[in-house]
C-alpha positions, -999 to +999 in steps of 0.1 A: +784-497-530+746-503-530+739-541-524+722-560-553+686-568-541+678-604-540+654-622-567+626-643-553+628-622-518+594-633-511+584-667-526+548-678-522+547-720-531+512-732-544+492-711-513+456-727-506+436-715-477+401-729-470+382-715-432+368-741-416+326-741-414+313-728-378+280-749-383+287-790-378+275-803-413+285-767-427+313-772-456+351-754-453+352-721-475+382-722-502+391-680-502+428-693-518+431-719-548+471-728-556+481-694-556+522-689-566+544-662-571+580-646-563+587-607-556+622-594-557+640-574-531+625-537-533+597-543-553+558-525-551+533-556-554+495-547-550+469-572-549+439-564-570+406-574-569+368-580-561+358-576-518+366-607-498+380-627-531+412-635-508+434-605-513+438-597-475+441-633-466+469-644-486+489-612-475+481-624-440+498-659-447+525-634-460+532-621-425+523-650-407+492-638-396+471-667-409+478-701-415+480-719-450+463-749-455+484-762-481+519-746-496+543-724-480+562-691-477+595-681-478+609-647-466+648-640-476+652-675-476+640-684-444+601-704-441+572-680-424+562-697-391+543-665-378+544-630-374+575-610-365+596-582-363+604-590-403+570-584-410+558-548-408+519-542-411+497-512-419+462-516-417+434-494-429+423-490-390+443-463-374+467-477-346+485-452-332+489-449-294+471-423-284+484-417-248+521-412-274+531-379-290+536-387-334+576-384-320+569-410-293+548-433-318+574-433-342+603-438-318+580-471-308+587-487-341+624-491-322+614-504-291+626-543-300+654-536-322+688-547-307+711-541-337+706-496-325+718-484-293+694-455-274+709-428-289+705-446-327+669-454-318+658-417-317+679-400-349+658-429-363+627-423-349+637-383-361+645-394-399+613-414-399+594-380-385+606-355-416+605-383-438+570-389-435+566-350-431+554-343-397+582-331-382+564-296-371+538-325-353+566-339-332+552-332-300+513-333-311+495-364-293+479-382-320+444-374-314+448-344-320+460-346-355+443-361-389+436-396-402+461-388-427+488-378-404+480-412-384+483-432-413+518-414-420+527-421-383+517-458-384+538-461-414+567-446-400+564-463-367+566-492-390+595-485-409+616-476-377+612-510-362+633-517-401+608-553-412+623-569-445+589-565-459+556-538-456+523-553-457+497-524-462+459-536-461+443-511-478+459-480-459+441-449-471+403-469-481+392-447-450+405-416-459+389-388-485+404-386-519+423-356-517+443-373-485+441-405-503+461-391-534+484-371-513+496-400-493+499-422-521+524-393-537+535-399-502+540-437-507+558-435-537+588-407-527+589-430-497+593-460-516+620-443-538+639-439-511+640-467-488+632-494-519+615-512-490+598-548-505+559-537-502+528-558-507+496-536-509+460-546-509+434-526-527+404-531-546+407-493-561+420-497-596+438-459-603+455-463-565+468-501-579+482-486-613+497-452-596+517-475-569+526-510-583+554-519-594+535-554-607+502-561-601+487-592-594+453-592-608+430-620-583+398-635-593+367-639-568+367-660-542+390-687-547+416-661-549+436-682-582+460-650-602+439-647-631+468-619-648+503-605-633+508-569-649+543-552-654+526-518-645+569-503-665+553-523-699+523-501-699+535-465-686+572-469-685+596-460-655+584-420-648+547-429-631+528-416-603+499-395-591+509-368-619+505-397-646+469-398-641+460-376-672+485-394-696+464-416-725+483-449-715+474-447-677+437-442-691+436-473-711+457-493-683+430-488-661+404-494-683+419-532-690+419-536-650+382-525-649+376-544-676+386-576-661+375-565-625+334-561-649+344-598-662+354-614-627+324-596-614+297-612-639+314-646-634+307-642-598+269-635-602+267-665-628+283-691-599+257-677-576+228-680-593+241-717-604+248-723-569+213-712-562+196-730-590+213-760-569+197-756-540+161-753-554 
């Protein structure tokens, strides 16, 4: 019997981050103001919204990449010191080894885990390979295959090393749409099946409605959650890249753009404020 998954998996407790100035009178940079919020065991959270507003950052305090400068974040319970083998991270850069075969890269993802003998590690490292589809590219090196299949290698190379939680900084914002919208098709039959706890950063609106689960809408820079959208409310449980055409996944991404516009002319009235300061 399946195991219930746990509410408030990942609980994020009043989050501010502000960089510290690299000039001596310069002033600290607030990119996170109070931010708060809980994501259940499975769940598909994307964070939304303008270029630097934050976004990235907090997911970094997420995996204990960063540093908060106020608040705190707990992972299954347990506080987030700094990054781990908990924490599994995709990034939009490709990070494959390249001296590896896609078998070999994948197979890495097992390299620290303790809890699989040898013989464990590879029929992981295999399920992870037709998983992700690239099971014809076992022995391929990964230069020699596509930015798409890379992506799919990092992400099962990921999965192997079995993190509580994915963190995917904008994953496919390098790649073409057609690979784009393949992988996130990808993404989703993934998801389906390993109900692996996901936090994913993108600033693309349609990519944020076909994925999420719940999306957490950010303003600029402070990052403060300006809406939280059940993405089930709008479209209902069947979603996905197929959905695109349906009336309802039209108007959902029209409110997003709608308050991506709003967030944007609110950021080019604070500048020109800002401005008006200085002179």
């Amino acid at each position: 019997m399946a195991e219930t998954p746990k509410s408030n998996f990942v609980d994020l407790r009043n989050i501010s981050k502000a960089f510290e100035p690299h000039e001596p009178n310069g002033r600290p940079i607030s990119v996170i103001d109070d931010v708060s919020m809980q994501v259940d065991e499975g769940e598909f959270i994307v964070y939304l919204g303008p270029s630097g507003c934050g976004k990235t950052t907090l997911m970094r305090i997420v995996g204990g990449l960063e540093i908060a400068s106020a608040g705190e974040v707990f992972l299954a319970g347990e506080r987030v010191v700094g990054p781990d083998r908990k924490k599994g991270m995709v990034f939009q850069a490709y990070t494959s080894f390249p001296w590896l075969s896609v078998f070999e890269n994948i197979r890495f993802g097992t390299r620290y885990r303790n809890d699989v003998n040898a013989a464990q590690k590879k029929e992981i490292a295999q399920h992870y390979l037709k998983l992700v589809g690239l099971g014809e590219f076992s022995d391929y090196y990964v230069n020699r295959i596509s930015g798409g299949m890379r992506q799919r290698v990092a992400i099962a190379r990921t999965l192997a090393a079995a993190p509580d939680i994915l963190l995917m900084d904008e994953p496919f914002g390098a790649l073409d749409a057609q690979t784009r919208e393949f992988l996130q098709s990808q993404l989703l039959e993934i998801n389906r099946e390993e109900r692996k706890t996901t936090i994913f950063v993108t600033h693309d609106v349609e990519e944020a409605v076909v994925l999420a689960d719940r999306i957490f809408m950010f303003s600029t820079r402070p990052a403060t959650v300006i809406e939280e959208i059940k993405v089930a409310d709008h479209l209902g449980e069947a979603r996905g890249v197929e959905g695109k055409t349906a009336e309802a996944f039209f108007h959902l991404c029209n409110h997003v753009r709608d308050l991506m516009r709003q967030e944007a002319i609110r950021t080019e009235s604070l500048a020109q404020q800002e401005l008006m300061k200085q002179n």
